[in-house]
C-alpha positions as CSV (number, residue, x, y, z in Angstrom):
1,X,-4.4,-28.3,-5.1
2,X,-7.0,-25.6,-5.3
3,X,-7.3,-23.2,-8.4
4,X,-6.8,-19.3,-7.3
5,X,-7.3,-16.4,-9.5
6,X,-5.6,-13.2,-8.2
7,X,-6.5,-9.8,-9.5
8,X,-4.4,-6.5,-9.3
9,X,-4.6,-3.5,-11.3
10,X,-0.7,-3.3,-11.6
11,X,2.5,-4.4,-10.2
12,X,4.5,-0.8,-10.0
13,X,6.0,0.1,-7.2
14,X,4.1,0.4,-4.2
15,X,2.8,-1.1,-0.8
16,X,0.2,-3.5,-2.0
17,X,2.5,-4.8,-4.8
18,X,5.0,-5.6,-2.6
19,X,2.1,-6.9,0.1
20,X,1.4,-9.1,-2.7
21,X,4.7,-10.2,-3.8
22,X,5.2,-11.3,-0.2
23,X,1.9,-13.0,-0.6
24,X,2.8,-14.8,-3.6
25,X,6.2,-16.3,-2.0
26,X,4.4,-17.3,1.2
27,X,2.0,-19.6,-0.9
28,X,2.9,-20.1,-3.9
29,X,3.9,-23.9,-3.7
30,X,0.1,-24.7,-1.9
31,X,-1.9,-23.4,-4.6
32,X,-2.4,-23.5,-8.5
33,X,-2.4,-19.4,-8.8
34,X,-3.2,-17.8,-12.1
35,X,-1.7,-13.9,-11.3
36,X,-4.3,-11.6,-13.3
37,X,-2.8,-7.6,-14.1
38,X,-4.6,-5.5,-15.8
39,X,-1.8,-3.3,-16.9
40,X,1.5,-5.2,-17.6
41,X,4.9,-4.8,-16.5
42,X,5.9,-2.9,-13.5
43,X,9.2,-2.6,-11.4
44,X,8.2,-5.9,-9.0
45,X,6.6,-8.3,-11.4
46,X,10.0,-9.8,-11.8
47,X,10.0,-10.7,-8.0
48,X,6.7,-12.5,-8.9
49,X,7.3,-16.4,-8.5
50,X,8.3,-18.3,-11.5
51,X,6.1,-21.0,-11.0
52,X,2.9,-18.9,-10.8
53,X,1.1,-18.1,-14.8
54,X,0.9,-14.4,-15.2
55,X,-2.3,-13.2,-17.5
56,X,-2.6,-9.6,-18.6
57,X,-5.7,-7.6,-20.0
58,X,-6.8,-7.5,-23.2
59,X,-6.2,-3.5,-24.5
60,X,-9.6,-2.4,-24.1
61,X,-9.7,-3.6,-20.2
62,X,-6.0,-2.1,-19.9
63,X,-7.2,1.4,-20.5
64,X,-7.9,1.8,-17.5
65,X,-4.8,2.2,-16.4
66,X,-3.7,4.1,-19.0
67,X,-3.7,7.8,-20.0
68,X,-5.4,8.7,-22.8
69,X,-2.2,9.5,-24.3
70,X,-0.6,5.7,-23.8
71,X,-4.1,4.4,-25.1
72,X,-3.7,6.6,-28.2
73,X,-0.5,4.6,-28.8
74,X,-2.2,1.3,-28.2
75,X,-4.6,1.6,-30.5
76,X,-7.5,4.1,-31.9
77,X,-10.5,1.9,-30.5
78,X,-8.4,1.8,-27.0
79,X,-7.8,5.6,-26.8
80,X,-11.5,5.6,-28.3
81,X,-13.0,3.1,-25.5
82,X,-10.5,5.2,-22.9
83,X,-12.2,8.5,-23.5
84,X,-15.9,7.5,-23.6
85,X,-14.9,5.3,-20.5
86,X,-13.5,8.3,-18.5
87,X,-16.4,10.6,-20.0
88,X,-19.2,8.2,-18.5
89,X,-17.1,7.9,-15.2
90,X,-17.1,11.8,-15.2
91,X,-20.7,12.3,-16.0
92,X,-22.1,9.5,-14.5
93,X,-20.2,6.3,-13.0
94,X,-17.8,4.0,-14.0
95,X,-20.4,1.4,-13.5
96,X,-21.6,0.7,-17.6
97,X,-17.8,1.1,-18.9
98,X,-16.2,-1.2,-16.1
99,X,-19.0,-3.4,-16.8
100,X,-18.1,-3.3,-20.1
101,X,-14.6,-3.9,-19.7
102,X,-14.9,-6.5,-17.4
103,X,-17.5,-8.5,-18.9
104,X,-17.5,-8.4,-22.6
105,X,-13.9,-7.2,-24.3
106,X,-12.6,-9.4,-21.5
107,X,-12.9,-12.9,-22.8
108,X,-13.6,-15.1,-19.8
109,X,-10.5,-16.5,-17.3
110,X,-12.0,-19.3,-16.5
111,X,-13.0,-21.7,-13.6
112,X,-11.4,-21.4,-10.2
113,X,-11.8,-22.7,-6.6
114,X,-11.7,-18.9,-5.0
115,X,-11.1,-15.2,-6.8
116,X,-9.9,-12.6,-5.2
117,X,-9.3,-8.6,-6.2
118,X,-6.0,-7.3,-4.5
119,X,-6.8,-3.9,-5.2
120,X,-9.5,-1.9,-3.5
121,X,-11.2,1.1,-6.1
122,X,-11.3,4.6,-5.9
123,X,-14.5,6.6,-5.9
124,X,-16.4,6.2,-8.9
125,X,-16.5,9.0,-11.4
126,X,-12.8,7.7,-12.3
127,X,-12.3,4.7,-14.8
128,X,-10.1,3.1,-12.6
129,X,-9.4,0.2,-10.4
130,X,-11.3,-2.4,-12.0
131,X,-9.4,-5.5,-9.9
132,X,-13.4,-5.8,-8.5
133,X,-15.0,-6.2,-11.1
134,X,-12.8,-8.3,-13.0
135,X,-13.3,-11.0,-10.1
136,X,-17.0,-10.6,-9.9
137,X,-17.6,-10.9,-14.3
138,X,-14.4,-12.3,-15.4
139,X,-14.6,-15.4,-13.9
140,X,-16.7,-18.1,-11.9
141,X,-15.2,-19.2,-8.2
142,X,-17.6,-20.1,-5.2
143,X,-15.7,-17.8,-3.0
144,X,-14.9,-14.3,-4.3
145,X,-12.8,-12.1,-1.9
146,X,-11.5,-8.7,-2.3
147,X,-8.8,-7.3,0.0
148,X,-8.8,-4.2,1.7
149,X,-5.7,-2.1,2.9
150,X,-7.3,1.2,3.5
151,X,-9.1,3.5,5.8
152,X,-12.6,2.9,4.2
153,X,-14.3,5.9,5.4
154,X,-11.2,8.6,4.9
155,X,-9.6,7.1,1.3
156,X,-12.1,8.7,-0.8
157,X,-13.7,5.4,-2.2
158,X,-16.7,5.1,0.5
159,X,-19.5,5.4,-2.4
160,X,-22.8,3.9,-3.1
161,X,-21.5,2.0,-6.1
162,X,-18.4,0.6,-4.4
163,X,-21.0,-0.4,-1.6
164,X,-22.9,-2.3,-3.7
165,X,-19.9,-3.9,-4.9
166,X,-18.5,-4.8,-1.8
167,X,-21.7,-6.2,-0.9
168,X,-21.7,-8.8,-3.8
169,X,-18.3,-10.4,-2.9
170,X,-18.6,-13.5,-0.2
171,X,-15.7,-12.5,2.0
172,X,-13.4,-9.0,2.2
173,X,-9.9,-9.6,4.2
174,X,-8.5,-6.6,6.0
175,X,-5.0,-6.0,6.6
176,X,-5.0,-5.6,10.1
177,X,-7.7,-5.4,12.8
178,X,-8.5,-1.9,12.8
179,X,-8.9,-1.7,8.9
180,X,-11.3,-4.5,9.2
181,X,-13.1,-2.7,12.4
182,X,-13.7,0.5,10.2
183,X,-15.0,-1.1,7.3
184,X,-17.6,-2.5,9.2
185,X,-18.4,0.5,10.8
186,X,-19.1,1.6,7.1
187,X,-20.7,-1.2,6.3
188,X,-22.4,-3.0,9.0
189,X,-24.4,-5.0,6.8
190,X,-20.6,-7.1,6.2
191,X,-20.0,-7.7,9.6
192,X,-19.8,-11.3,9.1
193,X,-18.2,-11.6,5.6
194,X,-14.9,-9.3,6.6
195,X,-11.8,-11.5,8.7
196,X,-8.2,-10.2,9.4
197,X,-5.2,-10.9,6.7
198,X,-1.8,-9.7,8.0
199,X,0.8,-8.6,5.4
200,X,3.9,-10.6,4.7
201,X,7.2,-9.8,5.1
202,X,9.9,-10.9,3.7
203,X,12.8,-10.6,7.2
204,X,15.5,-12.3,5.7
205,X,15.7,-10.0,3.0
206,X,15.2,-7.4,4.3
207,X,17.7,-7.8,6.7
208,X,19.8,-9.2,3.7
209,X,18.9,-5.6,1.7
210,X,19.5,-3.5,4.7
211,X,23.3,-4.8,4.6
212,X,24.2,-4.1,1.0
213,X,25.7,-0.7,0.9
214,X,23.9,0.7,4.4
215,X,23.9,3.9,4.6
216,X,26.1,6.0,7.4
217,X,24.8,8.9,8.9
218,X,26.8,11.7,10.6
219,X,24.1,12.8,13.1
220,X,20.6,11.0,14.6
221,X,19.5,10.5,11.1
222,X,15.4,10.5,10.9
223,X,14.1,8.5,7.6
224,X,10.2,8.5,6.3
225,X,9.9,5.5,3.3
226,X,6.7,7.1,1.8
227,X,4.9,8.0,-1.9
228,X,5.1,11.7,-1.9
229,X,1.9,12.6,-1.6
230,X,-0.2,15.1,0.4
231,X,-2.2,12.4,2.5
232,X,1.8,11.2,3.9
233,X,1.9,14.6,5.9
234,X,5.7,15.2,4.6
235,X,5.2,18.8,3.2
236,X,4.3,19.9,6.8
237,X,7.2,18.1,8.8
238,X,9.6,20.0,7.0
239,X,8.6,23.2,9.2
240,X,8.7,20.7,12.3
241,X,12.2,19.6,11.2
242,X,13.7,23.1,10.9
243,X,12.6,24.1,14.1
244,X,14.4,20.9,15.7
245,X,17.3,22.1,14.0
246,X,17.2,25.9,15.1
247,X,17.1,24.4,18.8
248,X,20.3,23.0,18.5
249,X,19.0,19.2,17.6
250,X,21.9,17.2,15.2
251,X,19.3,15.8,13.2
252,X,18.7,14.9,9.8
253,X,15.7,13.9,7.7
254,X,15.9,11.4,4.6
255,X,13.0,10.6,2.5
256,X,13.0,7.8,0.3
257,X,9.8,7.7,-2.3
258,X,8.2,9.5,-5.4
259,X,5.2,11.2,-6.2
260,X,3.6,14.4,-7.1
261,X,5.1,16.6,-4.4
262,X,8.6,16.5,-5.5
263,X,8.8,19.5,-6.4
264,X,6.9,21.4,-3.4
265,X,9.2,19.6,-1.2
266,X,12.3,20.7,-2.8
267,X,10.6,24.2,-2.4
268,X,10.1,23.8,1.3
269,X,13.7,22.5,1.8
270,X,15.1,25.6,-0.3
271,X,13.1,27.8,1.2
272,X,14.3,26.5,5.2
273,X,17.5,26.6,3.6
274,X,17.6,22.5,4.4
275,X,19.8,21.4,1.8
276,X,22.4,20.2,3.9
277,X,19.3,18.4,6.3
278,X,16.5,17.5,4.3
279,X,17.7,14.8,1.3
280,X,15.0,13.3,-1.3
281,X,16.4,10.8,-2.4
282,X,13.9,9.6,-4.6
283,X,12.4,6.1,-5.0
284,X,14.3,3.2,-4.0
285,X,14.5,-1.1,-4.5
286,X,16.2,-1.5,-1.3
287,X,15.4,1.0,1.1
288,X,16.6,-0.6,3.7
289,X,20.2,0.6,3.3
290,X,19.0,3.9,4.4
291,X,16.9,2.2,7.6
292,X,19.6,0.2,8.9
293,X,21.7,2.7,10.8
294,X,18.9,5.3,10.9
295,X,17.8,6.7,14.5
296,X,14.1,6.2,13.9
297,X,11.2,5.9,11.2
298,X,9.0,8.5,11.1
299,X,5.4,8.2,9.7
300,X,3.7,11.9,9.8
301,X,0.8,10.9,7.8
302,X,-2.5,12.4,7.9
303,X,-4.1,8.5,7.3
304,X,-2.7,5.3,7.1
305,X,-4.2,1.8,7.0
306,X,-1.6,-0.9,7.6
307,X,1.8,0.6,6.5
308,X,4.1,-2.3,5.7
309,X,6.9,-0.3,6.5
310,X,6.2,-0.4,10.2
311,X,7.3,-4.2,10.8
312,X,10.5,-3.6,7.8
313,X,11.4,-1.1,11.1
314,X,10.5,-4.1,13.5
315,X,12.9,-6.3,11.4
316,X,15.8,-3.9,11.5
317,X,15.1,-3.1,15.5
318,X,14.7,0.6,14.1
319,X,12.3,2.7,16.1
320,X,9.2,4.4,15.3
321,X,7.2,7.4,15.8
322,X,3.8,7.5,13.9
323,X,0.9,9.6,14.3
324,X,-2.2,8.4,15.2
325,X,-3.3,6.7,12.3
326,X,-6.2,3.7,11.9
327,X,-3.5,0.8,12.8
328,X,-0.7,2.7,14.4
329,X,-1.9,1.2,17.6
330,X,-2.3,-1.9,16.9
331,X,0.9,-2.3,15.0
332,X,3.1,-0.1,16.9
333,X,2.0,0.8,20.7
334,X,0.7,-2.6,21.2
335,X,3.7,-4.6,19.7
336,X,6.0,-1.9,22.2
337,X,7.7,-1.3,19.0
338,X,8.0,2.8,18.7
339,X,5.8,5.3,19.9
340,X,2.2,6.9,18.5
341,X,1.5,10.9,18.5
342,X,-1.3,12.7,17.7
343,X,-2.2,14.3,14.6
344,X,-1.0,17.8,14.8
345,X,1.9,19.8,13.8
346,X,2.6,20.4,17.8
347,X,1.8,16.8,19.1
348,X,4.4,15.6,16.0
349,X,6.9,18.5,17.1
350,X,6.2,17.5,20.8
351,X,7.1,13.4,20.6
352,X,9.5,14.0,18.0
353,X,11.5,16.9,20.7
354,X,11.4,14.5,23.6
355,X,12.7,11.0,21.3
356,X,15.6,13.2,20.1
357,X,16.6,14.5,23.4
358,X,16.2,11.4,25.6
359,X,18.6,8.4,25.6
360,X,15.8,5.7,25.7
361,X,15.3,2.3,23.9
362,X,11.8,2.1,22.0
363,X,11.9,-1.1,20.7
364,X,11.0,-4.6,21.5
365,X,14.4,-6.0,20.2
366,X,15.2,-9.7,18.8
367,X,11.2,-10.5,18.5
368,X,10.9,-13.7,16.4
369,X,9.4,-12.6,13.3
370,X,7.6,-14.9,10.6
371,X,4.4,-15.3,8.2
372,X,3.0,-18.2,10.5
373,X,0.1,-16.1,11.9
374,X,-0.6,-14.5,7.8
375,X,-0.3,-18.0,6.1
376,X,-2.7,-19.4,9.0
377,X,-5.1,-16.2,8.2
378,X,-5.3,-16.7,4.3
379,X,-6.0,-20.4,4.9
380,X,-8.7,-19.5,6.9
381,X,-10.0,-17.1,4.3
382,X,-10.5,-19.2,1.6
383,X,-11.7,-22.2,3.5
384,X,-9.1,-24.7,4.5
């Protein structure tokens, strides 16, 4: 049974945790996985697999996912490392203090037949985002991989040090086609070492989760499942919603997620005088009691990679509109499984108009769904 080491920088909420979690149960009874965080905790870790070992960071290596005020409370010498760390990553780079980090206050994880990093990093004045470099010092395997679920060029990561990075792993797996196309757009020299990995998905559940309590809307109820952030394009469909409203439509809007724009969303919603339309309703574990009965999922984003949230939609034979975005092609217009717009205010407003008024089916309905073609991929990936 082969010996995998997986790194992740934590297991909070959010779309690669729960990529990984589906992971985790897809292949967790073929392999000897060792589960490496670097911060502990975190709402999914329970859904981790029991029989997989779970390793944390030492406190100097977990700084980096801490504020300087939850290092303080670790320790002095973690608050102390945290500081110089993020003042080097300012100044500089992150490369001496992740080095640091990664290679000596982290005492070594051993031997392993293949390594992989979960989490891609961000650009590199933040100390950050080490799952990289904890594969490539932290341990010895003959395959190193690091997964990719981003638009390389747009995220904000596309740097000379995370080139250089990139370029000393053996393999990178992209979580759909067109991820893996623009990568190697950005960097052509990894043609060769970058190969296709699928999310999983976990259908029964969802479909199991999407029952419990499902939600019952009065009108054509519209539902985004998003982090509330500015890159999501949520702050500007609340205009676009509004106007579908003053024209009469019986809509509503419910967004399920948190973040940082909380606040200017509830604004935005006051100010439209939306209260009775627009509902937040924060994040969720199962978010599929608001999908079940909804009349379509809308992704307004400005960039996307892979969302998982497209296929949960699949599962529940709940519609979609999403803008153009790296994937939405690929995992929505080719699969005949909702519709794609383009990226502006009027093109959203457009397609979102003509769904609402026309009595049409969008979806490819009772589609088998399974991990077959995922499982088949990661094999693949790490040589079997």
């Amino acid at each position: 049974m082969k010996k995998i080491l997986i790194c992740i920088n934590n297991m909070n909420m959010g779309g690669i945790q729960k990529s990984l979690v589906e992971l985790l149960k897809q292949i967790n009874e073929q392999y000897d996985i060792t589960l490496f965080c670097i911060k502990s905790g975190g709402e999914l870790i329970s859904l981790v697999p029991s029989n997989i070992k779970i390793v944390y960071a030492t406190k100097i290596l977990r700084t980096s996912e801490l504020s300087i005020n939850e290092a303080f409370h670790e320790s002095i010498h973690s608050c102390f490392f945290r500081i110089v760390g993020s003042g080097i990553s300012k100044w500089i780079s992150k490369k001496i203090p992740a080095y640091l980090a990664t290679r000596v206050f982290q005492p070594y994880l051993g031997e392993f037949d293949a390594a992989i990093s979960f989490s891609q990093p961000i650009e590199e004045h933040q100390f950050y985002m080490l799952s990289n470099e904890v594969v490539l010092y932290s341990c010895s395997a003959p395959i190193k991989i690091s997964f990719l679920h981003c638009d390389y060029l747009n995220y904000g990561g596309n740097t000379k040090y995370n080139k250089k990075i990139y370029m000393k792993f053996d393999k990178v797996a992209a979580v759909s086609d067109s991820v893996k196309k623009r990568f190697v757009e950005t960097i052509p020299e990894m043609s060769n070492k970058v190969f296709t990995v699928y999310n999983c998905h976990d259908y029964e559940k969802i479909r199991s989760l999407a029952e419990e309590n499902s939600v019952i809307y009065e009108n054509k109820a519209i539902v985004s499942i998003a982090r509330l952030t500015k890159e999501k394009g949520l702050t500007r469909t609340v205009e676009i919603i509004s106007r579908l409203i003053n024209e009469g439509y019986d809509i509503s809007w419910h967004i399920i997620g948190g973040g940082p724009l909380k606040q200017e969303l509830q604004q935005l919603i006051k100010k439209y005088n939306l209260n009775n339309r627009i509902f937040l309703h924060g994040e969720q574990i199962n978010p599929y009691k608001y999908l079940k009965n909804a009349f379509l999922l809308l992704v307004p984003s400005f960039h996307e990679a892979a969302p998982m949230v497209f296929e949960e939609a699949h599962a529940l034979n709940i519609p979609i509109l999403t803008t153009n975005t790296l994937s939405a092609k690929e995992l929505v217009e080719n699969k005949k499984i909702g519709y794609v717009c383009g990226n502006t205010n009027k093109e959203i407003y457009d397609k979102l108009k003509e769904i609402i008024s026309a009595d049409i089916d969008l979806v490819t309905k009772d589609e088998r769904c399974d991990n077959n073609e995922q499982c088949n991929q990661f094999k693949k990936l790490i040589g079997e």
